[in-house]
C-alpha positions as CSV (number, residue, x, y, z in Angstrom):
1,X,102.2,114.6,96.6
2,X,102.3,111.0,97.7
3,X,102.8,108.9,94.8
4,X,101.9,104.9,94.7
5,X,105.1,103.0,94.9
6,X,107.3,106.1,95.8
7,X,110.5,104.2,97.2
8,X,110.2,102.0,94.3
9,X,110.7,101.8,90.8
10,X,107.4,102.7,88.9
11,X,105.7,100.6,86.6
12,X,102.9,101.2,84.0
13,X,100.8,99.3,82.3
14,X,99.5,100.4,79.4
15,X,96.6,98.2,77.7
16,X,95.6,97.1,73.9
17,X,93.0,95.0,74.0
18,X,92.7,94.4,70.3
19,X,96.0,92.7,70.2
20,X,94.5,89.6,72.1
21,X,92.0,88.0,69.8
22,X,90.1,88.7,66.6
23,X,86.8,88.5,68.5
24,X,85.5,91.5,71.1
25,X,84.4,88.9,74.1
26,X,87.8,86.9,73.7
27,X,89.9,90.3,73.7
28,X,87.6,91.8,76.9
29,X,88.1,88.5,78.5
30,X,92.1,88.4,78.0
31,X,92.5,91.9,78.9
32,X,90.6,91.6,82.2
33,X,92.8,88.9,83.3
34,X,96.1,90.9,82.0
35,X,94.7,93.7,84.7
36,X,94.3,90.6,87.5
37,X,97.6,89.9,86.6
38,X,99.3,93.0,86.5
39,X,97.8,94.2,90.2
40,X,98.7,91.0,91.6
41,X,102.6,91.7,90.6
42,X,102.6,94.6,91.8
43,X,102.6,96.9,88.8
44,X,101.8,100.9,90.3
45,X,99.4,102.0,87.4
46,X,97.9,100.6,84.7
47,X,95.7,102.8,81.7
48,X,92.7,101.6,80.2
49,X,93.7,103.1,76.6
50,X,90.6,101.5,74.8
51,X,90.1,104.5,72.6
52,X,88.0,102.6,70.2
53,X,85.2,102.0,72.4
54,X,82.1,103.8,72.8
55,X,81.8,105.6,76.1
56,X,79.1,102.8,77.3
57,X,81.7,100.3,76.3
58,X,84.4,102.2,78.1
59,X,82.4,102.3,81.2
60,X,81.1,98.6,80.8
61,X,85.1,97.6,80.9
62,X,86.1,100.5,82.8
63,X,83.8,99.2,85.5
64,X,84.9,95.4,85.3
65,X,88.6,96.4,85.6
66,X,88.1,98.9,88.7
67,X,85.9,96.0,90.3
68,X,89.1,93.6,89.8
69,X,91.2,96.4,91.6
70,X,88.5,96.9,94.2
71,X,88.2,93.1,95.0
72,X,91.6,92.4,95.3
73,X,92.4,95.3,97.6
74,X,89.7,93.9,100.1
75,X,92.0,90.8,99.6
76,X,95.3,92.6,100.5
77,X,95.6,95.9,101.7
78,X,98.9,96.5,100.4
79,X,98.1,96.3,97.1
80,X,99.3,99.9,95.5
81,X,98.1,99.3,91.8
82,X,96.2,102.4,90.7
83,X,93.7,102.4,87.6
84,X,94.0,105.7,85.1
85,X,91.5,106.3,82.2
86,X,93.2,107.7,79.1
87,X,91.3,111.3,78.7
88,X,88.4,110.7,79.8
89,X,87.8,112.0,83.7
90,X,83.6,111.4,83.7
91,X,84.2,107.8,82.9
92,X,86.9,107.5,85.3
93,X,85.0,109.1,88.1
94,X,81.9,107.1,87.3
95,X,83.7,103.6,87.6
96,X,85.7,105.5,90.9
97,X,88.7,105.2,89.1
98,X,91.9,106.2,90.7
99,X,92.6,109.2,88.0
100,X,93.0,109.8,84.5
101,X,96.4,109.9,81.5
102,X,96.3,113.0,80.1
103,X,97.2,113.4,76.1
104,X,99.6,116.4,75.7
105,X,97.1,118.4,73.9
106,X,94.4,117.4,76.5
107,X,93.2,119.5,79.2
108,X,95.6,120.3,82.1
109,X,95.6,118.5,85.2
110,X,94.5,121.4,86.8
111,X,91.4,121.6,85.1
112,X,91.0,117.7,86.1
113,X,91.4,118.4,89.7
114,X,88.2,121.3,89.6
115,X,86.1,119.0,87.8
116,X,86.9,115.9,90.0
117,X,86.0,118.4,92.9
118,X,83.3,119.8,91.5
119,X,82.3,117.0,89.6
120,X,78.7,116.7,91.1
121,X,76.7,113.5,90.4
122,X,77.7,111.3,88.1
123,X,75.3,108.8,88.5
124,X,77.7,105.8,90.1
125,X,74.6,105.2,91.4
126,X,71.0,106.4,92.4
127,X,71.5,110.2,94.5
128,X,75.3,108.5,94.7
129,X,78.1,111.6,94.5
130,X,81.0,110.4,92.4
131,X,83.2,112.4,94.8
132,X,82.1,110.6,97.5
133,X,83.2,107.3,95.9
134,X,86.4,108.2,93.8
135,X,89.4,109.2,95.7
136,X,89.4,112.8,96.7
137,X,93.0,113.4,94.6
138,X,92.9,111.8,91.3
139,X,96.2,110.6,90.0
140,X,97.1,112.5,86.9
141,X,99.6,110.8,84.3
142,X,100.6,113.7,81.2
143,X,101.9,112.4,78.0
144,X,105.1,114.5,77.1
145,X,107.2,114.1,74.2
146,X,109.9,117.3,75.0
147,X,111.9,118.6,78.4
148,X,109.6,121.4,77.8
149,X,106.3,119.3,77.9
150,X,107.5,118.0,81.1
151,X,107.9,121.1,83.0
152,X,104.4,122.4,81.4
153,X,103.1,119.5,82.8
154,X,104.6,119.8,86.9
155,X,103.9,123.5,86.4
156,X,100.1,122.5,86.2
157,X,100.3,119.9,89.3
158,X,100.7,116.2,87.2
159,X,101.3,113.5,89.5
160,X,103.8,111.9,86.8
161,X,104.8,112.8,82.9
162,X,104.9,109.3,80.6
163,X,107.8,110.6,78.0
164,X,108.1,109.1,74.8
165,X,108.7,107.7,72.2
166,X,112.7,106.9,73.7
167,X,113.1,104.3,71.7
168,X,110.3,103.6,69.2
169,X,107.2,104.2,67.3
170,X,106.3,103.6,64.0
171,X,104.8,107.4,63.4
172,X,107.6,109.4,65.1
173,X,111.2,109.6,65.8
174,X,112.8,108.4,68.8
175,X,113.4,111.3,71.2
176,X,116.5,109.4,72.3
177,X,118.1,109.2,75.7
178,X,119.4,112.7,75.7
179,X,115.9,114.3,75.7
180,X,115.0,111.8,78.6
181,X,117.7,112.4,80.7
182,X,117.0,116.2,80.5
183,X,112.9,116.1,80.7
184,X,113.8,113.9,84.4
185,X,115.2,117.2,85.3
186,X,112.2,117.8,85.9
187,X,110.4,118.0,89.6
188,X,108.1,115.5,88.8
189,X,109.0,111.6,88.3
190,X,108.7,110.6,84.4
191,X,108.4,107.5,83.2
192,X,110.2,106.2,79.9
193,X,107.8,104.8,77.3
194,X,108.5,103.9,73.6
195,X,110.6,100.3,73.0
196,X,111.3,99.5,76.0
197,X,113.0,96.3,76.7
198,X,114.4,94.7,79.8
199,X,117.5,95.0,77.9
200,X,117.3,98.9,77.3
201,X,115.4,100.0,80.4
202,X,118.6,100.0,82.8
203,X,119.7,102.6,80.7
204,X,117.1,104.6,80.7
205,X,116.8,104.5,84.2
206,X,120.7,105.1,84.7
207,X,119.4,108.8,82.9
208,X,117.0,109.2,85.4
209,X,113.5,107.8,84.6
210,X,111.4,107.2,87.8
211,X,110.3,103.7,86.1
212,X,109.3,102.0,83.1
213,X,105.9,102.4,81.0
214,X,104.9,100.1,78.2
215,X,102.6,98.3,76.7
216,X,104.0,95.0,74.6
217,X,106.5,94.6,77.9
218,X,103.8,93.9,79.9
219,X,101.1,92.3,77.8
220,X,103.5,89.8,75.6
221,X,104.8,87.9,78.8
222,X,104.6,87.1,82.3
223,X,104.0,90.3,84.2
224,X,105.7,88.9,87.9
225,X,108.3,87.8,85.5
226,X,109.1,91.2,84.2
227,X,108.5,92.8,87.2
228,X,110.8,90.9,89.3
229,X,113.0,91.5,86.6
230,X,113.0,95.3,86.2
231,X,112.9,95.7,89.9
232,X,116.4,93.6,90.6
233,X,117.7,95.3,87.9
């Protein structure tokens, strides 16, 4: 399966909205111009993880961040950033998102592939067929926090696993670089998520990550910045 960015490293974006601004239209606003600025560097995925929001709110922001995709790939056709819904497929295939991030616990990607194939109409628009709009593979991240998860997750046809927490997270131990460097065993790419730094992703790349996926990383600074970075690493 051809992957976005395959001779590079892989990057991925992952979004929080609620850590722009105490006020909904000032976050919406800051996070739609985090996306601009995320496609325009050259990042290879980025996940709308807005799990607070309704599903119309989801779709309403959904929408706004695929048309921000959309427009700048008229602009340059070598632009490779894909969008990914966290979980939930029917919103991604009515804003023709590029594919959904899968929780662990979620359903497997090969249940994602029937229903994106068999999805029907899902009302993108008046007798409009969602299939017809979305691309006809969706790109399936899995969330994976074991070797084992990992070779669950190529066993059901994943397009990447997102393995965490290396580093960090403030409700679970650090799976360490150990676990990493065995779950990239692994014959699909996996991404390292959890603390990463530009100080600590070399190393978790020297163990065999694919690329890089965070969320403060990205939002807190300048996203060419950190890009350019990781990449001359």
């Amino acid at each position: 399966m051809q992957l976005r960015g395959e001779c590079l490293l892989l990057l991925y974006y992952i979004t929080d909205r609620t850590a722009f601004a105490p006020d909904e239209p000032t976050r919406r606003r800051r996070l739609l111009e985090k996306i601009h600025e995320a496609a325009v560097a050259g990042v290879d995925y980025i996940q709308l993880r807005e799990k607070d929001l309704s599903t119309r709110e989801l779709e309403s922001l959904a929408q706004d961040a695929a048309s921000i995709i959309r427009q700048l790939r008229t602009e340059n056709r070598e632009l490779r950033t894909a969008l990914l819904l966290n979980s939930r497929t029917d919103v991604a295939l009515a804003v023709q998102a590029d594919g959904v991030h899968l929780r662990s616990d979620d359903l497997s990607p090969e249940e994602v592939r029937k229903i994106w194939k068999k999805c029907g109409e899902v009302l993108c628009g008046p007798g409009t067929h969602a299939r017809q709009l979305s691309p006809p593979e969706p790109q399936i991240a899995v969330s994976c926090h074991s070797p084992e998860e990992v070779v669950r997750a190529a066993a059901h046809g994943a397009t990447f696993a997102v393995f965490a927490p290396v580093f960090e997270k403030k409700d679970a131990s650090p799976t360490g670089l150990a676990a990493l460097r065995e779950a990239c065993k692994s014959k699909i790419p996996v991404l390292a998520l959890g603390g990463i730094t530009l100080s600590n992703a070399p190393s978790c790349l020297a163990d065999g990550a694919a690329g890089i996926a965070a969320i403060r990383l990205f939002q807190d600074n300048n996203i060419e910045h950190i890009v350019r970075r990781l990449r001359n690493n």
